[in-house]
C-alpha positions as a LaTeX table, in Angstrom:
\begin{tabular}{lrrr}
\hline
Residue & $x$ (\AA) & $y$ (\AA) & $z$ (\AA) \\
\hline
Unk1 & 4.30 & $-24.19$ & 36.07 \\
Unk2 & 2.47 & $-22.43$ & 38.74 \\
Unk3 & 0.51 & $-19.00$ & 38.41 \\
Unk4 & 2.99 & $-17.48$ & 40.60 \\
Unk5 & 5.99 & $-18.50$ & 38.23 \\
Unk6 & 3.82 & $-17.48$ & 35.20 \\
Unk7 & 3.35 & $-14.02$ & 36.71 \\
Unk8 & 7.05 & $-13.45$ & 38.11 \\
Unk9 & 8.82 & $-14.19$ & 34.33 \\
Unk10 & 6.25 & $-11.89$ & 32.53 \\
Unk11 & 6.60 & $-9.22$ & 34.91 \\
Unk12 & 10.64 & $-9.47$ & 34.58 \\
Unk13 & 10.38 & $-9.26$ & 31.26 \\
Unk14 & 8.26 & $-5.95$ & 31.44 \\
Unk15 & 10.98 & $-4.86$ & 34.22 \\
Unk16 & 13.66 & $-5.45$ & 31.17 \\
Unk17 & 12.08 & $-3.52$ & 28.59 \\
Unk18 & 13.94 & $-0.35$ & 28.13 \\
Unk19 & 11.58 & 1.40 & 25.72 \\
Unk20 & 10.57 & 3.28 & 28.66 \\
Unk21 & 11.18 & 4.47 & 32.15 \\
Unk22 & 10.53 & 2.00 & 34.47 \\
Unk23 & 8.48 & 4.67 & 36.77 \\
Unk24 & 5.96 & 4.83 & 33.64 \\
Unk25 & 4.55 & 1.80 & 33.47 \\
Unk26 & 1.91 & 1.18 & 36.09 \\
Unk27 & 2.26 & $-2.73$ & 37.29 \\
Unk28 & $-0.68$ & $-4.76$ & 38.97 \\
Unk29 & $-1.65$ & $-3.91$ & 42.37 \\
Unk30 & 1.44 & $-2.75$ & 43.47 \\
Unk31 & 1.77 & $-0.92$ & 47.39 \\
Unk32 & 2.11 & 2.75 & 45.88 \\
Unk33 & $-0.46$ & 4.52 & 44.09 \\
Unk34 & 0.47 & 5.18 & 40.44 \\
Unk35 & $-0.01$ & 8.71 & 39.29 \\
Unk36 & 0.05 & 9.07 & 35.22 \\
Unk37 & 2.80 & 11.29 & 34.51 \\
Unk38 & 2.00 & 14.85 & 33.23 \\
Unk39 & 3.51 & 14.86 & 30.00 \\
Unk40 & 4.85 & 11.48 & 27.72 \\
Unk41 & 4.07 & 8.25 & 27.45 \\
Unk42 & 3.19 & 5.78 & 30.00 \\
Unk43 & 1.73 & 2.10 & 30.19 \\
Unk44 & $-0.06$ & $-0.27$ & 32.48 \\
Unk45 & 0.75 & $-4.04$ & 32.24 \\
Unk46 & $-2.06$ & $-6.38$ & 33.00 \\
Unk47 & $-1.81$ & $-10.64$ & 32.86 \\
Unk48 & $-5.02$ & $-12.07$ & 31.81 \\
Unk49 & $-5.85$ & $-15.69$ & 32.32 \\
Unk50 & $-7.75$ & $-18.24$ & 30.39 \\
Unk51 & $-8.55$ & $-21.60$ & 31.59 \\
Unk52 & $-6.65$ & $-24.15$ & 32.00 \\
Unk53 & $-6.47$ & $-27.65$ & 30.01 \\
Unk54 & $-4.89$ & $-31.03$ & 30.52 \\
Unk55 & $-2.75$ & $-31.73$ & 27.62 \\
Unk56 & $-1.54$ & $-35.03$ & 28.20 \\
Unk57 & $-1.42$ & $-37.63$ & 30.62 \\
Unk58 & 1.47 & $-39.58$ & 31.72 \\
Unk59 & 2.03 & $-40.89$ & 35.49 \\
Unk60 & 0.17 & $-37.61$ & 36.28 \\
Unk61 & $-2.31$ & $-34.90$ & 34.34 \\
Unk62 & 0.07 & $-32.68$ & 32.09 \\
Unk63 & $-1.79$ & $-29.22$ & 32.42 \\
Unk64 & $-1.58$ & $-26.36$ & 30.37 \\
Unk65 & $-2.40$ & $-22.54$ & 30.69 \\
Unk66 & $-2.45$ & $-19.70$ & 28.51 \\
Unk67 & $-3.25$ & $-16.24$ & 28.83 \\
Unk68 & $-2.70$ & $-12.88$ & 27.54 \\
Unk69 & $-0.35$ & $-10.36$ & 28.64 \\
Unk70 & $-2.42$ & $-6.91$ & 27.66 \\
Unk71 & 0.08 & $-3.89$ & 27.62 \\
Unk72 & $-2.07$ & $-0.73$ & 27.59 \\
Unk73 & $-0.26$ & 2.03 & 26.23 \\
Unk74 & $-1.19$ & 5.36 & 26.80 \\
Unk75 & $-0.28$ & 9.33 & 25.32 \\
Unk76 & $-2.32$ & 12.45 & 26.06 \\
Unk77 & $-4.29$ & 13.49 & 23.46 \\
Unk78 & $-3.38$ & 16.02 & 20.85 \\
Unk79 & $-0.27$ & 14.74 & 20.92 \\
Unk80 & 0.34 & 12.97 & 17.99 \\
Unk81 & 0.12 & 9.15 & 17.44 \\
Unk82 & 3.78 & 8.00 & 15.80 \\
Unk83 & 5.33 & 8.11 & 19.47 \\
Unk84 & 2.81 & 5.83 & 20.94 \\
Unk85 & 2.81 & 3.62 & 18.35 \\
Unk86 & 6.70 & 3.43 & 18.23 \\
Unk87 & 6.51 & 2.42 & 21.62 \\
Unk88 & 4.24 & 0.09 & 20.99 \\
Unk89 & 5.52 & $-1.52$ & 18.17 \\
Unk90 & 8.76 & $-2.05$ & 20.64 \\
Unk91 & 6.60 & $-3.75$ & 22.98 \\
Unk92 & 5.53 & $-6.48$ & 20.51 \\
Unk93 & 9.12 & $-7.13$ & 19.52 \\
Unk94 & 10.28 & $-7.18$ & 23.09 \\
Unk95 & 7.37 & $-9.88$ & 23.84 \\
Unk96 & 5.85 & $-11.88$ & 20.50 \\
Unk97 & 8.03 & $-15.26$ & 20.56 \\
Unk98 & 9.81 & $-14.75$ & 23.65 \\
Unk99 & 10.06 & $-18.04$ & 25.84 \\
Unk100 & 11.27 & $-18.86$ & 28.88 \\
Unk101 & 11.42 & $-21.79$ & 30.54 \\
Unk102 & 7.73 & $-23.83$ & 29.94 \\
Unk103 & 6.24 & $-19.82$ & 29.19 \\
Unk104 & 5.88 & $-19.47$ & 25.52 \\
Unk105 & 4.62 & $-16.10$ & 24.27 \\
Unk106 & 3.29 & $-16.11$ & 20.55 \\
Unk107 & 2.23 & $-13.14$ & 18.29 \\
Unk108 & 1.34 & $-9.83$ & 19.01 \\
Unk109 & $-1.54$ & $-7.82$ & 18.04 \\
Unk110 & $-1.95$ & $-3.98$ & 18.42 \\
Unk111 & $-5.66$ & $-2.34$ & 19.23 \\
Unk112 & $-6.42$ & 1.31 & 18.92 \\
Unk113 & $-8.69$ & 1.98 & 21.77 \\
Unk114 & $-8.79$ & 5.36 & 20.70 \\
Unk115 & $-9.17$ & 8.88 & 23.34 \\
Unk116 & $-11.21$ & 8.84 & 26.86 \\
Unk117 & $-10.68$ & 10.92 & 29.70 \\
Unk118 & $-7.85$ & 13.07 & 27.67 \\
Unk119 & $-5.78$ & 10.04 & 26.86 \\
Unk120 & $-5.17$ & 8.26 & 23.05 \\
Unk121 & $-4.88$ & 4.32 & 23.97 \\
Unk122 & $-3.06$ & 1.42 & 22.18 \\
Unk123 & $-3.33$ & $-2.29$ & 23.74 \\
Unk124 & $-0.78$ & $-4.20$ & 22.71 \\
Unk125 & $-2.08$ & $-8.16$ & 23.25 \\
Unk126 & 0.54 & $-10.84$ & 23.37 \\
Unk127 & $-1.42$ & $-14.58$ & 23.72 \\
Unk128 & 0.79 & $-16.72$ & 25.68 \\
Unk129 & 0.88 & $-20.68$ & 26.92 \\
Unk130 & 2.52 & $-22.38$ & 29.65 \\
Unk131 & 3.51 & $-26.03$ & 30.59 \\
\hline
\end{tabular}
């Protein structure tokens, strides 16, 4: 499974989720600028890579490759914490165990990165494998 593939499925599945508007969540390095919207929710979806491995070995190297997909949730702050973390506890049951394919996503862990620059932040880290 190439990066490429890796990085299409995971950002289709993002695309899918309908916890949120789809012109809230800020995807990588995309041709517009995104602007954080003035009031609600919004989130920024980021694929993290770890290195590679050979697995097995057949008539060719078997490789493997996992990553992280790292779902950065943010609300402004003062406003509460129970809609953030709903959406965020959507997030991790639209991605932990979710496969596709040779992608494989496994649990999914929630970190309160607390308030800076007038935003509350949740991460919400799903550890994935493919091939």
């Amino acid at each position: 499974m190439t990066y490429e593939q890796i990085r299409a499925l995971i950002t289709a599945r993002m695309a899918s989720f309908t916890g949120i508007d789809q012109a809230r969540i800020d995807y990588p390095n995309q041709p517009a600028v995104f602007t954080p919207p003035d009031t609600g929710l919004w989130c920024r979806l980021n694929i993290q890579y770890a290195s590679a491995f050979m697995a097995g070995m057949a008539d060719q190297p078997y490789t493997r490759k996992p990553g992280q997909i790292s779902i950065q949730c943010f609300a402004r702050e003062r406003t509460g914490t129970k809609a953030i973390t709903e959406l965020a506890d959507a997030l991790e049951a639209h991605f932990a165990y979710w496969m596709s394919g040779d992608l494989e996503c496994m649990e999914a862990s929630q970190v309160v990165a607390g308030e800076f620059e007038g935003f509350y932040q949740i991460n919400v880290n799903i550890r994935f494998r493919a091939g």
